[in-house]
C-alpha positions in Angstrom: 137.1 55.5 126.8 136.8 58.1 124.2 134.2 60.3 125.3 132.2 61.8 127.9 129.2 60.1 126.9 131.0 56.8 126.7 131.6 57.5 130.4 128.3 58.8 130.9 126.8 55.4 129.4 129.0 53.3 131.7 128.5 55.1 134.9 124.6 55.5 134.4 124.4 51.5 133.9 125.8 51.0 137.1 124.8 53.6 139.5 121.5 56.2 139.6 122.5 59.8 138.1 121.5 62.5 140.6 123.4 65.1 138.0 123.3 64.6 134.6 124.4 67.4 132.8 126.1 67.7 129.3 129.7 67.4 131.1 129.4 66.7 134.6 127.4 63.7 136.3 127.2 62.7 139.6 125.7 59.7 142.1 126.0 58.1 145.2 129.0 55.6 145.8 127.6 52.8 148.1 130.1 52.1 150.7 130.6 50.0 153.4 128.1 49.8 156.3 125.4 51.3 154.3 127.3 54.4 154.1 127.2 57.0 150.7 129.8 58.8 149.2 129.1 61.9 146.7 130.8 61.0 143.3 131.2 63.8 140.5 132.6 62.8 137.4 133.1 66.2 135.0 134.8 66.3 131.4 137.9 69.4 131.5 140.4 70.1 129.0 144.3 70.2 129.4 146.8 72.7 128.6 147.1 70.8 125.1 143.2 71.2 124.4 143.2 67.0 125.2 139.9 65.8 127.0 140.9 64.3 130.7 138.1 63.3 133.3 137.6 64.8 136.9 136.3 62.4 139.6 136.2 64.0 142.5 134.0 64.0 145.9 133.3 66.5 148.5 135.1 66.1 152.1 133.8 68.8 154.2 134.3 72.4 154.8 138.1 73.8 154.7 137.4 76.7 157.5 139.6 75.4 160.2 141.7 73.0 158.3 145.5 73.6 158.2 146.8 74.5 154.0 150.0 73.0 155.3 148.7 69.5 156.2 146.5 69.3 153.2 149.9 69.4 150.9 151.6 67.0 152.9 148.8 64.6 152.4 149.2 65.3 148.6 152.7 64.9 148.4 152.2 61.4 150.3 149.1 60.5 148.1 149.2 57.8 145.2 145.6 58.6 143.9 143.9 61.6 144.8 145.0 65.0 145.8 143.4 67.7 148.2 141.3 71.0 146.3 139.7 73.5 147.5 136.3 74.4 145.5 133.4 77.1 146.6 130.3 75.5 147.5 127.5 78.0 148.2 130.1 80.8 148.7 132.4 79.2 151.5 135.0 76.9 151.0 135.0 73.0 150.6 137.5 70.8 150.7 138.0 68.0 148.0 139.3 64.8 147.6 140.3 64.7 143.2 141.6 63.0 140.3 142.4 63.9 136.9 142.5 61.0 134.1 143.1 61.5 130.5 140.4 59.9 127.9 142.9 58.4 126.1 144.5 56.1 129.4 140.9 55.6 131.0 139.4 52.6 130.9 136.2 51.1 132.3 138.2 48.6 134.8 140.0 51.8 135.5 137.0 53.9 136.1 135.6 52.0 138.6 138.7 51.7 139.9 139.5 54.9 140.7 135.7 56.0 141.5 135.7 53.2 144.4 139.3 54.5 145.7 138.3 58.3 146.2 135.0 57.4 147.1 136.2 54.9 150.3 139.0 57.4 150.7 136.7 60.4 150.9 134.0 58.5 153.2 137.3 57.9 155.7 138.3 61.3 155.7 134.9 62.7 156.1 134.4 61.2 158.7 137.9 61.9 160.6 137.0 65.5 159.8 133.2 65.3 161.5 134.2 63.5 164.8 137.0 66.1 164.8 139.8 63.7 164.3 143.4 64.4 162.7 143.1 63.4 159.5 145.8 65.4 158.2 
């Protein structure tokens, strides 16, 4: 994939945009169990000015959580690491992956959006019946 809006085109035939916005898009992952999973796909730019994609899905809130545990997750992690972004001026934990343009494909796409977003779903859940995720 070579573009943003090549993405854009390939996401959008598969699954209903809620965002669409010139570089980020985002819809529902439908899971297991009739279960959803936030999926936002946003275009960034490297340290070499290259285009790579971010596909990424929202967790829960990071008050509480322990720093330490997050970056042992991530160390142990094949796809996916831990962030922490700001939603609505507090802190939110999220599970993220950055893929170049010029290494994604489609198969690859949906590959890694189905990953994070059954990953994610897990984890948000471990975190809202207050288990030890991490």
């Amino acid at each position: 994939m070579q573009s943003f809006e090549q993405i854009r085109s390939h996401v959008g035939a598969r699954h209903t945009l809620r965002t669409n916005d010139p570089y980020l898009i985002s819809f529902d992952l439908t899971l297991d169990n009739d279960r959803h999973q936030g999926i936002y796909l946003a275009e960034m730019d490297d340290e070499d000015g290259e285009k790579i994609l971010r596909i990424s899905t929202p967790i829960g809130p990071f008050t509480g959580m322990d720093g330490l545990r997050c970056l042992r997750f991530n160390w142990e992690q094949r796809t996916g690491y831990l962030a922490v972004s700001d939603l609505e001026g507090s802190p939110y934990l999220q599970l993220c992956e950055n893929r170049p343009y010029a290494l994604l494909t489609e198969t690859e796409l949906d590959r890694v959006v189905v990953e994070l977003g059954s990953l994610g779903d897990r984890l948000e859940q471990a975190i809202s019946n207050g288990g030890d995720a991490f």
